[in-house]
C-alpha positions in Angstrom: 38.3 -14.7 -6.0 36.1 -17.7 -5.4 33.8 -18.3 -8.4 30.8 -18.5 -6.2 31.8 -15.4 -4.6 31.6 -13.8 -7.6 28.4 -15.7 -8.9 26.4 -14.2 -5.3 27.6 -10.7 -6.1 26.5 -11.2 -9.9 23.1 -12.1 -8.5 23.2 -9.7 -6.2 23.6 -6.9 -8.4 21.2 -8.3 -10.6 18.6 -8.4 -7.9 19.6 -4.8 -6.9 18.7 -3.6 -10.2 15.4 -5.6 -10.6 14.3 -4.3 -7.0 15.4 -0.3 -7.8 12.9 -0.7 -10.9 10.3 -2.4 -9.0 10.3 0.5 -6.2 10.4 2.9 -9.2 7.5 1.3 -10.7 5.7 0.9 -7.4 6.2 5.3 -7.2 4.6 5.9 -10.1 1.8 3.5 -9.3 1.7 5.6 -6.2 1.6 8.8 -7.7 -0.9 7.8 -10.4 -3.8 6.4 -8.0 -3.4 9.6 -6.0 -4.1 11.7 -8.9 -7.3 9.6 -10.2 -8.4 10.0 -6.6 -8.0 13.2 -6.5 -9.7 13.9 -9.6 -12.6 11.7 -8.3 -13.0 14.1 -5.3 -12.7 17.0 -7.2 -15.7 15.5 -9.6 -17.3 15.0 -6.3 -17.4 18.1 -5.0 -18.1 20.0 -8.2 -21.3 17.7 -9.0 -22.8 18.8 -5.6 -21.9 22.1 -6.7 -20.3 23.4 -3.7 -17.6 26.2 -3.6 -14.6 26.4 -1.4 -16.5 27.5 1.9 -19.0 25.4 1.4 -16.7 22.6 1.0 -14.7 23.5 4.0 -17.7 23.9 5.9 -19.3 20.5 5.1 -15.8 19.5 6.3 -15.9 20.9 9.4 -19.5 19.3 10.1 -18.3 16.2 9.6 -15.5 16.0 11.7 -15.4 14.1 14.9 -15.9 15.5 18.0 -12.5 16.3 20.2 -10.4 17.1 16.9 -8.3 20.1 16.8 -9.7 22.8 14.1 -6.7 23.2 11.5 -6.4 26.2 9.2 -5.7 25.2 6.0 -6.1 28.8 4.8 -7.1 29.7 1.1 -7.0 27.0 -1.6 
């Protein structure tokens, strides 16, 4: 086989490998902002002290006009 045949698919592979970590990485990074933002909320809402109805309620206030109600049933 040509050598730089085989030098590209080296490369290749190498970058393959260094882009399936990165995406890997950039999953976890993913998953760990959505948990500290979910905590943040969650301090929100218990600092104003307001239960699950409540909550859902001051939801539904807020919402815009012309959106479709969704039941998100009990939490």
């Amino acid at each position: 086989m040509n050598p730089k045949i085989k030098k590209i698919n080296a490369e290749y592979q190498k970058n393959a490998a260094k882009i399936a970590e990165l995406e890997a990485r950039q999953a976890e990074l993913t998953k760990q902002r959505t948990e500290l933002e979910n905590l943040d909320i969650i301090g929100l809402v218990r600092g104003m002290g307001l239960d699950p109805d409540q909550l859902a309620a001051l939801i539904h206030a807020a919402r815009p006009v012309g959106q479709e109600d969704v039941d998100y049933g009990e939490m």
